[in-house]
Structures are given as C-alpha cells and as structure tokens.
Backbone as a ProteinNet text record, in pm:
[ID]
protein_1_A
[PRIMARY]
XXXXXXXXXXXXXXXXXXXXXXXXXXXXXXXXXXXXXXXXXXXXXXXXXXXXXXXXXXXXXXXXXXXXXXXXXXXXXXXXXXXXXXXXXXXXX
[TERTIARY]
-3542.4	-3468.9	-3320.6	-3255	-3128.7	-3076.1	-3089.8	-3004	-2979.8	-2849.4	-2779.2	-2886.1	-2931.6	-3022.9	-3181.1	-3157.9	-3350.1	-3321	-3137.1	-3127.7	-3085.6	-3001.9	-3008.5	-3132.6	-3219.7	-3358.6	-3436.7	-3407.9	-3443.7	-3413.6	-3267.8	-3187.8	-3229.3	-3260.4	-3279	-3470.3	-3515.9	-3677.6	-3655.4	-3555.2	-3557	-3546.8	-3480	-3480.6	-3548	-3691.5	-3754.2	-3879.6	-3881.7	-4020.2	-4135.8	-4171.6	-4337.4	-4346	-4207.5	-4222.4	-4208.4	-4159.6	-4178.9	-4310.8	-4396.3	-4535.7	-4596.4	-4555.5	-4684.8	-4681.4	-4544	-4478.9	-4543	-4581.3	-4607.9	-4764.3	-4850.7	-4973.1	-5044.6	-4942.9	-5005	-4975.6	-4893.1	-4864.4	-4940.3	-4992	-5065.5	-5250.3	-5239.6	-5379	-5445.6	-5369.2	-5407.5	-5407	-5311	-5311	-5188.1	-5121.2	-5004.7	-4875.2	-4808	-4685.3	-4616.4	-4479.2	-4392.8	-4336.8	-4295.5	-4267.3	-4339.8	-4509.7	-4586.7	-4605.5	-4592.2	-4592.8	-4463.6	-4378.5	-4264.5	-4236.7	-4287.5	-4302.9	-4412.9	-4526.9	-4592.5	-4586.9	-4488.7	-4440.6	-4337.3	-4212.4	-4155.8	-4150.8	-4269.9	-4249.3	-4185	-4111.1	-3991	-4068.8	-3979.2	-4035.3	-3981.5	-4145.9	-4163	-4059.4	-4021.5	-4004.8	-3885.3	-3884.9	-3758.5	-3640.3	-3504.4	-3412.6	-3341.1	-3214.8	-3192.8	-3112.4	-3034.9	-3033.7	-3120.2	-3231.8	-3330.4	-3397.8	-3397.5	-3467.5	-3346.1	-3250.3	-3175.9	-3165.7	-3202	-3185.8	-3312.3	-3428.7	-3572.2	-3547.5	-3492.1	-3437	-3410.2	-3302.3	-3207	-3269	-3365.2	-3449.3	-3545.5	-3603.5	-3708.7	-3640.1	-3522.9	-3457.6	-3411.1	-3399.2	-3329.9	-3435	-3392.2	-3481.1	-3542.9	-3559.8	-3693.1	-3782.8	-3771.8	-3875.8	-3940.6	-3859.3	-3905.9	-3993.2	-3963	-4015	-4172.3	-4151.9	-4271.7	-4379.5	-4346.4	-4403.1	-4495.6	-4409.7	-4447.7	-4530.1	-4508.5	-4618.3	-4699.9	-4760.8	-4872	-4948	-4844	-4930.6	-4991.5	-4912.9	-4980.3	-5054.8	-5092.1	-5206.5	-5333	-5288	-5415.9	-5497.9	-5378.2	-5450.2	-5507.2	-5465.4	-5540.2	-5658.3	-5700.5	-5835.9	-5901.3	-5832.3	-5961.8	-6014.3	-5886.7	-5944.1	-6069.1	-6016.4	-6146.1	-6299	-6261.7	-6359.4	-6450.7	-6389	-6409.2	-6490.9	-6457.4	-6481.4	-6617	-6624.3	-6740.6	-6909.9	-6847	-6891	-6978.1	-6851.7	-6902.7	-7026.3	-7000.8	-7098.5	-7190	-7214.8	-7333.9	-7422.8	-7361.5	-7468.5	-7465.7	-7416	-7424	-7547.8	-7546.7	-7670.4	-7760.6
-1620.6	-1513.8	-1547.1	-1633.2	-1664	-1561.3	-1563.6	-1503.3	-1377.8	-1325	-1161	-1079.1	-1066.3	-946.4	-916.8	-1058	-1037.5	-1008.1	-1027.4	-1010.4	-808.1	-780.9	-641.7	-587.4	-624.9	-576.1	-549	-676.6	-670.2	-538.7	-522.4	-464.8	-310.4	-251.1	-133.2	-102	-236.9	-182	-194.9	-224.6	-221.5	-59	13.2	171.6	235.8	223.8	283.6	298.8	403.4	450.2	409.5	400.3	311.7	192.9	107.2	-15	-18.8	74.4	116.7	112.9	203.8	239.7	107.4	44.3	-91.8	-189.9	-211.6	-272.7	-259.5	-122	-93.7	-94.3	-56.9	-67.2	-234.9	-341.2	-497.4	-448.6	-435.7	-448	-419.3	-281.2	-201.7	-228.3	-197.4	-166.4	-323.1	-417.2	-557	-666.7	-634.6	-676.3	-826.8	-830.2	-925.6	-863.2	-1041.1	-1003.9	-911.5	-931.5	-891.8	-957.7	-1065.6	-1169.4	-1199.7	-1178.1	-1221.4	-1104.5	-975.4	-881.4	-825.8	-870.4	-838.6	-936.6	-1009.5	-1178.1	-1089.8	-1086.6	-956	-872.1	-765.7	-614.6	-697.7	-808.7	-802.3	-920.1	-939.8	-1126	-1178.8	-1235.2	-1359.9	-1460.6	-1562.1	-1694.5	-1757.9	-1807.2	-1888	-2075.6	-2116.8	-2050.6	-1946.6	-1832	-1737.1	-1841.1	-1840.7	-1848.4	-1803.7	-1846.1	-1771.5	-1670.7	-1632.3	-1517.5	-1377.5	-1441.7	-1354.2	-1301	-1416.4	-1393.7	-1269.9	-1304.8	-1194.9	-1077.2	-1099.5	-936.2	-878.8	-930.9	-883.5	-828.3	-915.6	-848.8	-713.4	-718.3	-627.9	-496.1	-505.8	-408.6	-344.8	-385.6	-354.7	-300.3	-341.2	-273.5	-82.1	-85.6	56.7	109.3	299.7	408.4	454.6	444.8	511.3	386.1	226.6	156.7	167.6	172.7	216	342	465.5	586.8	552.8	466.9	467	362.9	271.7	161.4	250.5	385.9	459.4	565	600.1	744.7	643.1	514.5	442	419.2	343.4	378.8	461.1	599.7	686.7	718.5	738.4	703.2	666.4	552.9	418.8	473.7	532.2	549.8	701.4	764.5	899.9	880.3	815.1	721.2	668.8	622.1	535.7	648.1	728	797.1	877.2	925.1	1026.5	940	852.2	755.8	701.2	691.9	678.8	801.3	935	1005.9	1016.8	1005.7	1048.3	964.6	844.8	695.2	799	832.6	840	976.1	1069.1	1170.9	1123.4	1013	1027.4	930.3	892.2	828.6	898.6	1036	1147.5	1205.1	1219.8	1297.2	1256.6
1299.4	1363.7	1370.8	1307.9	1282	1205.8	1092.6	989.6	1055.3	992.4	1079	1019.4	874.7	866.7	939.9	979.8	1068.2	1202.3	1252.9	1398.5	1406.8	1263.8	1255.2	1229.4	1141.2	1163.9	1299.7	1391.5	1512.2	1610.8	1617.5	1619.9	1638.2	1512.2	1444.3	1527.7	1516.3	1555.6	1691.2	1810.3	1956.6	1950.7	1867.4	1884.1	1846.8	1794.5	1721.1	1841.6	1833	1978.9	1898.1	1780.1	1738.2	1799.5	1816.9	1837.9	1997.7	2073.5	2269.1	2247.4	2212.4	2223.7	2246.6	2085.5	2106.6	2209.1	2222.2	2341.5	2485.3	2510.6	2575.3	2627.7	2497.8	2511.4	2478.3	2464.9	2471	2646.9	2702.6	2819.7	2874.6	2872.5	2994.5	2953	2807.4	2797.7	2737.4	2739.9	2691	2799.4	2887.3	2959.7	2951.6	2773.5	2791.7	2901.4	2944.9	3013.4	2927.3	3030.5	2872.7	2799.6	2773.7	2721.4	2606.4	2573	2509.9	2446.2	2552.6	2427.6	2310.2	2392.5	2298.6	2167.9	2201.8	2081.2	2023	2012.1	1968	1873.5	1957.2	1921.7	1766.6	1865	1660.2	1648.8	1659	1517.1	1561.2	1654.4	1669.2	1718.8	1667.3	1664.2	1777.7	1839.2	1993.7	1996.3	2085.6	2200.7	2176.1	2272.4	2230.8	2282.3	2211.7	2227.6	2349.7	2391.7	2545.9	2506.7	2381.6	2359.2	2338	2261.1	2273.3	2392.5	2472.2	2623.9	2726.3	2693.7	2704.8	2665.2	2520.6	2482.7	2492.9	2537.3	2595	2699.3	2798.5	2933.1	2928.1	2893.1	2856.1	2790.9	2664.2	2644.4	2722.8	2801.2	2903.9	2998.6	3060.2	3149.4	3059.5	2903.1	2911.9	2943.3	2915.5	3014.2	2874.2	2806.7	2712.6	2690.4	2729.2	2746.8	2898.6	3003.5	3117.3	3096.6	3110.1	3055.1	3007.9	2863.9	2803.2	2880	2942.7	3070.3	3158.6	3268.2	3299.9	3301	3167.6	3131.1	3105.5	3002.2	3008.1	3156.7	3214.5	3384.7	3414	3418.2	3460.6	3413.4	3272.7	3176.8	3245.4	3248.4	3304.1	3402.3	3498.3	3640.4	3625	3556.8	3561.3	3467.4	3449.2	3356.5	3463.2	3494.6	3650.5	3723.7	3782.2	3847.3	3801.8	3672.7	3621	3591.7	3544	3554.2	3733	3817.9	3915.8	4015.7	3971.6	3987.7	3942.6	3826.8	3720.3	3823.4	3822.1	3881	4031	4124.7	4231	4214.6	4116.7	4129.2	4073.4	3970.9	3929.8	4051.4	4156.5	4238.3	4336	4319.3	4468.4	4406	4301.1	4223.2	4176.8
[MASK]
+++++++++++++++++++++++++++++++++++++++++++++++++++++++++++++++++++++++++++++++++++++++++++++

C-alpha cells in the first residue's frame, strides 16, 4: 500500500458506495469491528500504518458511511423484530 497508484486506487474505492455496502455488511451482519472490516472491504496490508489508521478514521466518520452503518441497523433490527414477533405468535398459538 505504498506506491501512489495503490494509495489513489484506495482513494477512488473510499467513494464508491459498493465498497460502503460491504463495509458495512462485515460490520453489521458479520459481526467484524471496523478495523477488520475495512482491512477486509480493500485489501490493505496488516498491521495498518498510522496513516492508514487515520484515514479509516476519518472514513467512517463521513455521512454516506455513517448513513449506510445506519440504514444496516435499522435493517437488523426491523428483522429481529419481525422475527421476534413471528417467535412470540407461534407459541400464543
């Protein structure tokens, strides 16, 4: 992850919402931190660098990775619930 074209590559896939999504679903529906999922989501090589660990930061903090964090949540939980639901009627019945 040195060379400038693998850090512009990098770069170019922090903006790309395929790569929010997956990001998102190691997170929520896998259950990795974020740290492990973003090592993950693009290939960079462990341990991250403290630049990199920065610019992870830094990505997770903007608002269309937040956003996509969020609607997965809410995701999740409107799954339990319906699931939970399902759960409690079939032992009312």
């Amino acid at each position: 992850m040195n060379d400038i074209s693998t850090l512009d590559e990098l770069n170019i896939k922090l903006s790309d919402e395929k790569y929010i999504k997956e990001f998102c679903n190691y997170v929520i529906f896998d259950g990795l931190n974020k740290t492990e999922a973003w090592i993950k989501t693009f290939n960079v090589q462990t341990p991250l660098t403290p630049s990199l660990q920065t610019k992870l930061y830094r990505w997770i903090k903007r608002e269309p990775v937040q956003k996509w964090l969020e609607k997965a949540n809410k995701s999740l939980e409107v799954d339990w619930i319906d699931k939970r639901v399902n759960a409690l009627q079939h032992y009312i019945i």
